[in-house]
N, C-alpha and C positions, 0 to 999 in steps of 0.2 A: 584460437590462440592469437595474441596480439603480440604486436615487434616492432622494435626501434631498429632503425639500423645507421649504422657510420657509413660513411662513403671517403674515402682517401684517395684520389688518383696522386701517383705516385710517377716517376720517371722512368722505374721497371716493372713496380709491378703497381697493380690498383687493389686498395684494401678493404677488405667487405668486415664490419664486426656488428653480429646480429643479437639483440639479445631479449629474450622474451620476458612474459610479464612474469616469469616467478623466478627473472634474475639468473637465469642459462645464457652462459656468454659461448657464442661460437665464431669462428674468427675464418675468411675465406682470403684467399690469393689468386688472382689473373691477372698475367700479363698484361702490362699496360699498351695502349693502341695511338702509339705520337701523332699520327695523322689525324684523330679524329678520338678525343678521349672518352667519346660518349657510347664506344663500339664495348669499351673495355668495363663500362657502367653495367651496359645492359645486355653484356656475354657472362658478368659476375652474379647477377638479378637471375636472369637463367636458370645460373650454376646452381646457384643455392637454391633455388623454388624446386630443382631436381634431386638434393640431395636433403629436402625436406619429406619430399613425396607427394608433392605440393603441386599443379595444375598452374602457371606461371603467374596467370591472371588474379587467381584464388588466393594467392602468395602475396601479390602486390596487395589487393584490397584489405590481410592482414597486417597492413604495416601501417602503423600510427605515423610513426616519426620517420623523414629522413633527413639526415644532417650530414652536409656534402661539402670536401672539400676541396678546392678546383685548382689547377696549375694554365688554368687556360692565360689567365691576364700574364701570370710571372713569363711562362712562354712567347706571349707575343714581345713581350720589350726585351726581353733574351734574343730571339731570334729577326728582330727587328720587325714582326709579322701586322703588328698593329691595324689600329683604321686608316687610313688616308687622311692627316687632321690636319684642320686649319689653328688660326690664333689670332683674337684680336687684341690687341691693347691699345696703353695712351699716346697719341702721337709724340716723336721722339724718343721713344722706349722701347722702338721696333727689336733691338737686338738686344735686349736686356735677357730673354729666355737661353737663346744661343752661347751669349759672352759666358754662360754659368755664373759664376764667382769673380770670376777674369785672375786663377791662380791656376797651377800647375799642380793636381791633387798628386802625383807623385814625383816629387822636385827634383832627388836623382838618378831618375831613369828616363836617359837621351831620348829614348824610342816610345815612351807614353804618348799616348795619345787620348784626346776625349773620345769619348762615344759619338758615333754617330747620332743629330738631333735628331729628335722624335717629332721635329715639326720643322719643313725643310723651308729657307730664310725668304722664299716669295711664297709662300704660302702665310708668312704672318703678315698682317692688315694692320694699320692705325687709324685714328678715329681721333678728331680734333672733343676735347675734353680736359677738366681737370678739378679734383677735390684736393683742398689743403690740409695739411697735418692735422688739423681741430675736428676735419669732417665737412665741411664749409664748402659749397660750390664756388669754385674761380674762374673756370669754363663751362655755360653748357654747353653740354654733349649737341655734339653737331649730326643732324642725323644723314643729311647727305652725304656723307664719311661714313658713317654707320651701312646705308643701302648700297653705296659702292664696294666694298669692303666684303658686304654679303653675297654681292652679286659675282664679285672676281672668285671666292671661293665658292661660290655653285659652279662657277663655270669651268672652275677646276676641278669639280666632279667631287669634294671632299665629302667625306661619311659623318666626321665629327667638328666639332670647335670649339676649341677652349676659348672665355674671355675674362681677362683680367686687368684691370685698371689702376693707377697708383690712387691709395690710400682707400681704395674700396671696401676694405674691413672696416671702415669709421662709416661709410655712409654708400651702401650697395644702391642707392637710384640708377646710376648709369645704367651698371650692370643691368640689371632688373628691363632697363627700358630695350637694352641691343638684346635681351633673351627673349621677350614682349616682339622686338622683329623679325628674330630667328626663327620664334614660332609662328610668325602671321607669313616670312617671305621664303621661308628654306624649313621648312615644317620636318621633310626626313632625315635630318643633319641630329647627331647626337649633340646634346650638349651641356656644357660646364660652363660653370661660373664661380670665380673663385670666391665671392661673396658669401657663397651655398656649401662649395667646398670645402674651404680652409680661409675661414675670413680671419686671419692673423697677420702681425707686422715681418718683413723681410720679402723684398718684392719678386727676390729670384725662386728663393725656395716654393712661395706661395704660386707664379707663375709655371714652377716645373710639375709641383703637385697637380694644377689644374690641367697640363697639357697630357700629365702621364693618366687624369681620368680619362682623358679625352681621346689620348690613343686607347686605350683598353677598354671602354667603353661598349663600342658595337660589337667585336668580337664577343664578351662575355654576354651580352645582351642576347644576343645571336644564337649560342650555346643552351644558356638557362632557360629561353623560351623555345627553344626544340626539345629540353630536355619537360621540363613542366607540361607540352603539348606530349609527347608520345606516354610520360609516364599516365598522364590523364585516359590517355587513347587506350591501354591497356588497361585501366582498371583499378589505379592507386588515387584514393580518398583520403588520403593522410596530409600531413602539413609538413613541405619541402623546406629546409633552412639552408642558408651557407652560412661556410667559416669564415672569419675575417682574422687579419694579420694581427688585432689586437687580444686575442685569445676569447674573442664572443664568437655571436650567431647574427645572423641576420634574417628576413624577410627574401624572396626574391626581387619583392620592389623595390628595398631598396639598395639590394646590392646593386640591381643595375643602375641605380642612378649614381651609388657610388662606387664605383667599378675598383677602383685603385685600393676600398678598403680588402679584397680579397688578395692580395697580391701578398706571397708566402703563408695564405690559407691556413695550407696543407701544415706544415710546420710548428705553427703557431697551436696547433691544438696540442702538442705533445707536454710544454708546462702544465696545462690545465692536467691533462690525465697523470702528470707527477706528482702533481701536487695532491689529488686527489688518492695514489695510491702511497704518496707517504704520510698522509692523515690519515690510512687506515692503522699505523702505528704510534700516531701523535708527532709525529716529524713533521716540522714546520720550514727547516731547511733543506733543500734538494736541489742537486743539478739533474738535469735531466738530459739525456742521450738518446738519439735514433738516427740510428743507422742503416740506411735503408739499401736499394742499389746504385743510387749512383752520388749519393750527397749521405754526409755527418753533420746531424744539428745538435746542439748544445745551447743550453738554456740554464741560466740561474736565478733560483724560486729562492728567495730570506724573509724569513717572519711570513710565511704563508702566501707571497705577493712576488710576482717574478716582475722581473726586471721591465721595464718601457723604455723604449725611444721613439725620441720626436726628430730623428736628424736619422732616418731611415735611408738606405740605397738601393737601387735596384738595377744594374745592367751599368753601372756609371750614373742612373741619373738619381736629383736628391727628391724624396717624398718626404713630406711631414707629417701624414698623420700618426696617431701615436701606434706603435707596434712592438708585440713582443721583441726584447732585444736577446736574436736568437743570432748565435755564429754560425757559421759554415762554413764548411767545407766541402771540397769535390774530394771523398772519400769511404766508399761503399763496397756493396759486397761487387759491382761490375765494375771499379774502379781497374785501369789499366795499368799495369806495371812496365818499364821500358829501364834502358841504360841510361845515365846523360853521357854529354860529352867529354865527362872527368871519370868513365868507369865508375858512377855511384848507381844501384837501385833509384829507381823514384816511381813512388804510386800513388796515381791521380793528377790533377783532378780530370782530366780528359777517361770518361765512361763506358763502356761499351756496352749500358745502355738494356731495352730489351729487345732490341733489334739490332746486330745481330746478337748480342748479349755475351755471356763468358763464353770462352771458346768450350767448354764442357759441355755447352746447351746443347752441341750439335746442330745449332744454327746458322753456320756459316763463318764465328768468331774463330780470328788466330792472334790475337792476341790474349796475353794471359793476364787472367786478373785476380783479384783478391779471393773470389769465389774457386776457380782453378785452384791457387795454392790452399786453401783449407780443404779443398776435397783432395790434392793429394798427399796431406799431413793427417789425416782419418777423421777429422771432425766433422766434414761431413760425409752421410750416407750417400754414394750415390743411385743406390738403390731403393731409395727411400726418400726421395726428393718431392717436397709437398706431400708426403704419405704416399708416398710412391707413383703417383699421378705420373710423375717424369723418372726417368731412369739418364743419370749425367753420363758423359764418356768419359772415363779416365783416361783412354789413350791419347783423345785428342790433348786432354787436359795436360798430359806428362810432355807431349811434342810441343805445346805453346810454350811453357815452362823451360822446356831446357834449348829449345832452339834459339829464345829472344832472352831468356836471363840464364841458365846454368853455365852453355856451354860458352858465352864469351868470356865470361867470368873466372871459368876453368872449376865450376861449383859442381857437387852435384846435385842430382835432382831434388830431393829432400832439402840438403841448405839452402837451395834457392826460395823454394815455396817457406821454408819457415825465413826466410830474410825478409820477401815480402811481406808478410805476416806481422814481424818486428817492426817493420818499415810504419805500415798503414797502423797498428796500435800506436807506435810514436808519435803520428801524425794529429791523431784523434785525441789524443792525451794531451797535444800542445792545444789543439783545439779548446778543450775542457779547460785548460789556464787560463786562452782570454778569458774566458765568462768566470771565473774564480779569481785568480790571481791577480789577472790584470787588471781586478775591480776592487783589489785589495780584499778579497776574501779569501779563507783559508782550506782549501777543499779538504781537507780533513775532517772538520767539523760540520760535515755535509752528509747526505746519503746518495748512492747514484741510480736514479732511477733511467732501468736500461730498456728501450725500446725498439724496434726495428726485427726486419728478418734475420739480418746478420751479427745485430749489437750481441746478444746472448752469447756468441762464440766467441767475443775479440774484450768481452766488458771487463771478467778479470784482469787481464793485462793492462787496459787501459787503468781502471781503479788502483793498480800497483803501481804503477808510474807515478801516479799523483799522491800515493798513499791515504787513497779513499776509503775507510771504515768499512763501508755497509754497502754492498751493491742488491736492488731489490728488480727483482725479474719478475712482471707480472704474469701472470698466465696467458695474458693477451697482448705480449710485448711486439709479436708480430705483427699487429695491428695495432701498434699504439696510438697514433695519431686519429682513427675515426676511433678509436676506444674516448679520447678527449672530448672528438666533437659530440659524443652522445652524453657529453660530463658539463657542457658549457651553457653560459648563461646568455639571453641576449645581452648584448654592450653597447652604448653609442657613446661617441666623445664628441664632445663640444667645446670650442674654444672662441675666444673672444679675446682681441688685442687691449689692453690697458695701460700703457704707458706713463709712468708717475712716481716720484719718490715717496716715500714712505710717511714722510710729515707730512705732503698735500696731500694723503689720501681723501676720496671724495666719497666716501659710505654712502649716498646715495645713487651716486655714477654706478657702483660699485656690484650694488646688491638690484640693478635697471639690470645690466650687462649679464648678473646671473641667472636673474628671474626671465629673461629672455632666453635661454638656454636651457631653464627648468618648464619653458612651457613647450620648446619643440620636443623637448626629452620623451615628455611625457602624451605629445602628442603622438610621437612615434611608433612607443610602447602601446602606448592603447590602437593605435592602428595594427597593431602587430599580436593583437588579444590579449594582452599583459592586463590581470585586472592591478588598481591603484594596491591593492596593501601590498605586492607581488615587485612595487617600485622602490628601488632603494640608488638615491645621489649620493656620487662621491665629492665635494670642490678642492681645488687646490687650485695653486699659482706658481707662474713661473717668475721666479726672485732671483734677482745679483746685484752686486753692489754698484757703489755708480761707477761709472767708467769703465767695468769689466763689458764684455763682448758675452760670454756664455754663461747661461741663467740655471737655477737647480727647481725644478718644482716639489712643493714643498704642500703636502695636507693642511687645508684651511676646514678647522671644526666646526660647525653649524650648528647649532640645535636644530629640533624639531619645525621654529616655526621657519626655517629656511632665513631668516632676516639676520647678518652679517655686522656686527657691533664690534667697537673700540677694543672688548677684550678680546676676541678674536685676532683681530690684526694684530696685540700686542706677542698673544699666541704663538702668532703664525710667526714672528720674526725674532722667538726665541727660537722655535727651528727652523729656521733657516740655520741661525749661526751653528746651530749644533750640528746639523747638516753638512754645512758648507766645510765647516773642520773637519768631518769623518771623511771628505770627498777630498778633499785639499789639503790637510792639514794645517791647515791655520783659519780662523776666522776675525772679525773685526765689527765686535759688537758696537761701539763705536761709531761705526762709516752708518749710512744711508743707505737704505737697501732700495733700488727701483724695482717697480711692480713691472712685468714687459705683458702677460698671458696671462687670462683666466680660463682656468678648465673646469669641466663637469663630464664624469662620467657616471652614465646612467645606466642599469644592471635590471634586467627583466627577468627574473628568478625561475628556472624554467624545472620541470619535475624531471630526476636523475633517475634511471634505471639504479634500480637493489643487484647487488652481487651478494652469489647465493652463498652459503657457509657451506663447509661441507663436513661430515663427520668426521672424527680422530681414526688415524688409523695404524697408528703406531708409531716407533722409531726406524722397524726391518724394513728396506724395501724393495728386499728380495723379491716380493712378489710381482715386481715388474720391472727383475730384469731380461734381459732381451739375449744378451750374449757378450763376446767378447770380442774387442776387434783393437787393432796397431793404430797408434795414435802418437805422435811426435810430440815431444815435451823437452827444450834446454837442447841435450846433445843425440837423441836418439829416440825410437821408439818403442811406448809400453804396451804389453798388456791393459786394455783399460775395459770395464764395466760398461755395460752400454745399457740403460734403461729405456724402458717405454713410459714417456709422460703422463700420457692418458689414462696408465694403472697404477699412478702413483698417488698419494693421497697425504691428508692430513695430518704431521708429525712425522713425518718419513726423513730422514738423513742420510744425508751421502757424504762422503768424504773422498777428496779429490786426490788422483784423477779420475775420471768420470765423466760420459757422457749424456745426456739425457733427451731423446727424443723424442720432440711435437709434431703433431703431423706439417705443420710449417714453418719451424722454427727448432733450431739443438743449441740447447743451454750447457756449454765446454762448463765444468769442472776440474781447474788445472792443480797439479799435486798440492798447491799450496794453500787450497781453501778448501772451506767443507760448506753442505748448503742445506738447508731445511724449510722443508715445504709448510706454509702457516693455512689457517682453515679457510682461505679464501682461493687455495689451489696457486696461491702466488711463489715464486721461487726467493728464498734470504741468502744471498752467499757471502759469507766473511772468513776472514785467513784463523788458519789455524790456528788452537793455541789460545784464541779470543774467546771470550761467552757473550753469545747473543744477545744473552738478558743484560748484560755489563755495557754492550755497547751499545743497545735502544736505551740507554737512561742517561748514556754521558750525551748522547746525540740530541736528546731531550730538551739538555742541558739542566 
């Protein structure tokens, strides 16, 4: 038998989703391992080669694919843990990375602060040098500045070094010659170059992108080659990928070299597997949800294509390359509940993580959290936890609950846990507006595709708050995010600054600047086995009018032979304005639109695992129910239904309330909705009173 597998390290748990060549999806859960995430990879690889029946080694050598997604880089700039990194640039521009912006990102709060810099202010070097606007040398690079510069940071003992120069996107020589030194006089120093990085215009952003490689760099580097070395050692012949924040895949060559493309990974693959399970109905529109343990992401997919940004953040600091534009929040199933100092609830975002985790784990946890209040509102099994792998304490769970929320509140046990409840759906439904609302879309005419350990319990509520139609539960929502990365394609982006108004376009500058980007693409790809019919380029540009500061990128069509003519441009800058109105509300066909960015993304078409169909098997589906158990609904608790997932089947319906259990995951059925299982074992739930068939055709549109 041969096997793909997902790989998700996660914050509480790490997510295994394995699926064979005749389209058998099996979905694993282990606690994640913060000190060392590669404990929590290969205690998962274990698990499952045990509960294959599988000889470990035997196990590994059947695995074609693994596609892994990593929290190590988001980790080190979270926790400050980075490499020790230097930074050169142009003399006089020493504190241009530090200054940031030189604004105050949040103007009325006294007590903000920046972040801590990722590159401490005598560790950055200058280096007499200078390119002018056009590209044009004005200084050469002075190289005794250059050897000094190198030598104070070896002496400083640094791991990494960012180097970035003014206008080095127009003309990387400098660059090029202090990496040319790097590697003849400082050879074990990681290193970046913003030329190679993010050769685009705006000195600071492109500066913080290049230092944020540069811290993250050796650490993942560090990780990927222990993990590629033992997976080898044991016996795995397969091709390793990562995830990156722009919903592809990578090589491990070159995620290390671009370390900062992995940075919210893990995350990022969740659009892809939405979008992927809401084309199994022809839905082209979808927000997608996962909600894991310790974070709520939210992602909105329109017209088949989720959302990108170029004006990414991470820990405080700003990244540009392009990335899913995914929200979050600190709000999960270990998410902590406390009072504030006005007698309100408040839940999140501080987690309690898997160590010690919800005080139910019987891990040592006393505070109560999200997870605590559903287990004692009856949705979840404590008995039954991961398929009963674990058995939760309720008692500890009732003492966290009413010692830090009921009894100051003078609540009792039950209000409290369903306030919490209310609290952290409230929270995750505002979540769900930025990415809808605040984008001027209307979540209504959306579907939610729900993901996560915990989402399936809390999705109805949330889908009610926003009055979301169609919530679709896939059978492997508990793993959703490696269910993604086993769905992704390779991706690279490439950019190139262009600076020009729209009348002096210079169609030969034009189409130099793309077909330079169309040959590393492609170079990359074919390093990476992609054969050519298997390569498909996107182009677009980033356009604003003159004078405006913030640009909209806009699809530039190409033909076939890749070469960029007059109708094109004329093309392109009908949408723009149509663009720019939908985004703004006014446009001005009229004005002069400047060119600022050329992009190319390039798509290495990778073979998807088949999901199996599985037979009809009625409407009843009594035959796998399990029992009856107390389950908190509004003012009190019912009698509710409790089914077993695993004997539910094809055409089966439930009408809520109801609950339905996976061996790692229970999908709540609240009175208000009724839910039906389709041939791909995936869960449909919409409120009652609705017809499924009425509402996949108006969603259709």
């Amino acid at each position: 038998m041969k096997y793909s597998l997902g790989i998700d390290v996660g914050g509480t748990f790490t997510d295994f989703l394995l699926v064979d060549e005749t389209g058998i999806l099996e979905a694993y859960k282990v606690l994640s391992t913060p000190k060392d995430p590669s404990i929590a990879v290969f205690n998962g690889l274990h698990e499952i080669a045990e509960a294959k029946g599988l000889h470990y080694r035997e196990f590994l050598r059947q695995i074609q694919i693994v596609v892994h997604g990593t929290t190590i880089t988001t980790n080190a700039v979270l926790t400050g843990n980075g490499a020790k990194t230097g930074f050169i640039t142009t003399k006089d521009f020493r504190d241009v990375l530090n200054m940031r912006r030189g604004i105050k990102e949040r103007q009325y709060d006294s007590r903000y602060a920046p972040p801590l810099p990722l590159v401490s202010r005598y560790l950055i070097r200058t280096v007499e040098e200078r390119v002018d606007c056009e590209g044009r040398e004005v200084v050469a690079l002075n190289y005794d500045d250059c050897l000094a510069a190198i030598q104070k940071l070896k002496d400083e003992h640094v791991e990494a070094i960012g180097v970035s120069f003014m206008y080095s996107f127009l003309n990387p020589l400098h660059e090029q010659e202090v990496g040319n030194l790097l590697k003849e006089h400082f050879p074990e120093a990681y290193i970046s170059l913003s030329s190679e990085i993010l050769p685009q215009v705006r000195f600071y952003e492109r500066n913080s992108t290049t230092a944020m490689n540069a811290y993250v760099g050796p650490p993942l580097k560090h990780y990927i080659e222990s993990i590629m070395a033992r997976l080898a050692a044991d016996n795995f012949k397969g091709t390793l990928l990562l995830m990156q924040s722009n919903g592809g895949v990578m090589s491990p060559e070159v995620a290390m070299r671009f370390a900062a493309n992995t940075l919210l990974s893990g995350p990022a693959a969740g659009p892809v597997a939405g979008l992927i399970f809401g084309r199994m109905y022809d839905l082209e529109n979808v927000i997608t949800v996962d909600m894991g343990g310790s974070s709520f992401d939210a992602c909105l997919v329109r017209s088949g294509k989720a959302n990108l940004t170029t004006e990414g953040e991470v820990g405080g600091h700003k990244i540009c390359f392009p990335m899913l534009d995914i929200h979050s929040i600190g709000a999960g199933g270990g998410s902590i509940a406390r009072i504030d100092s006005g007698g309100i609830i408040r839940v999140g975002p501080q987690s309690a993580g898997a160590s010690p985790g919800p005080a139910c784990y019987g891990l040592g946890g006393e505070q109560p959290t999200v997870t605590d209040a559903d287990l004692l509102l009856g949705y979840i099994d404590g008995n039954y936890f991961h398929g009963g792998r674990e058995v939760l304490d309720v008692e500890v769970a009732k003492r966290a609950v009413y010692d830090k929320i009921a009894k100051p509140l003078g609540l009792n046990l039950s209000e409290a846990a369903y306030g919490i409840y209310r609290i952290v759906n409230n929270n995750m439904a505002t979540g769900l507006s930025v990415v809808s609302v605040g984008k001027g879309y209307d979540p209504r005419e959306f579907s939610l595709v729900v993901g996560g350990g915990a989402g399936p319990i809390h999705a109805p509520m949330i889908a009610k708050e926003v009055d979301i139609p169609l919530i679709i539960i896939p059978k492997s929502s508990s793993v959703f995010c490696a269910a993604g990365m086993l769905m992704s394609d390779l991706i690279h982006n490439y950019v190139r600054s262009y600076t020009c108004l729209h009348d002096k376009i210079d169609l030969d500058r034009l189409n130099i600047l793309f077909g330079q980007m169309r040959m590393e693409a492609f170079e990359s790809l074919r390093t990476e086995g992609v054969s050519s019919d298997r390569i498909s380029l996107i182009y677009s540009v980033d356009l604003r009018y003159e004078g405006q500061f913030n640009e909209v990128e806009i699809p530039l069509i190409v033909d076939t032979s890749g070469v960029i003519q007059d109708s094109d441009i004329t093309s392109l800058l009908q949408n723009f304005h149509q663009r720019h109105g939908e985004l703004n509300g006014y446009s001005l066909p009229g004005s002069l639109a400047e060119f600022i960015n050329l992009r190319l993304l390039a798509r290495g078409t990778m073979d998807k695992p088949s999901i199996k169909e599985t037979p009809y098997a009625g409407k009843d589906p009594s035959g796998a129910f399990k029992c009856e158990r107390q389950a908190y609904f509004n003012d009190g608790f019912l009698n509710v239904p409790v089914y077993d997932g695993a004997k539910m089947g094809y055409g089966n319906m439930v009408h809520g309330p109801a609950i339905i259990q996976e061996a790692i995951a229970t999908v709540l059925v609240t009175p208000d909705y009724s839910l039906y299982i389709d041939k791909f074992s995936n869960y449909l739930m919409h409120r009652k009173g609705f017809s499924l068939k009425e509402l996949l055709a108006k969603l259709r549109g």
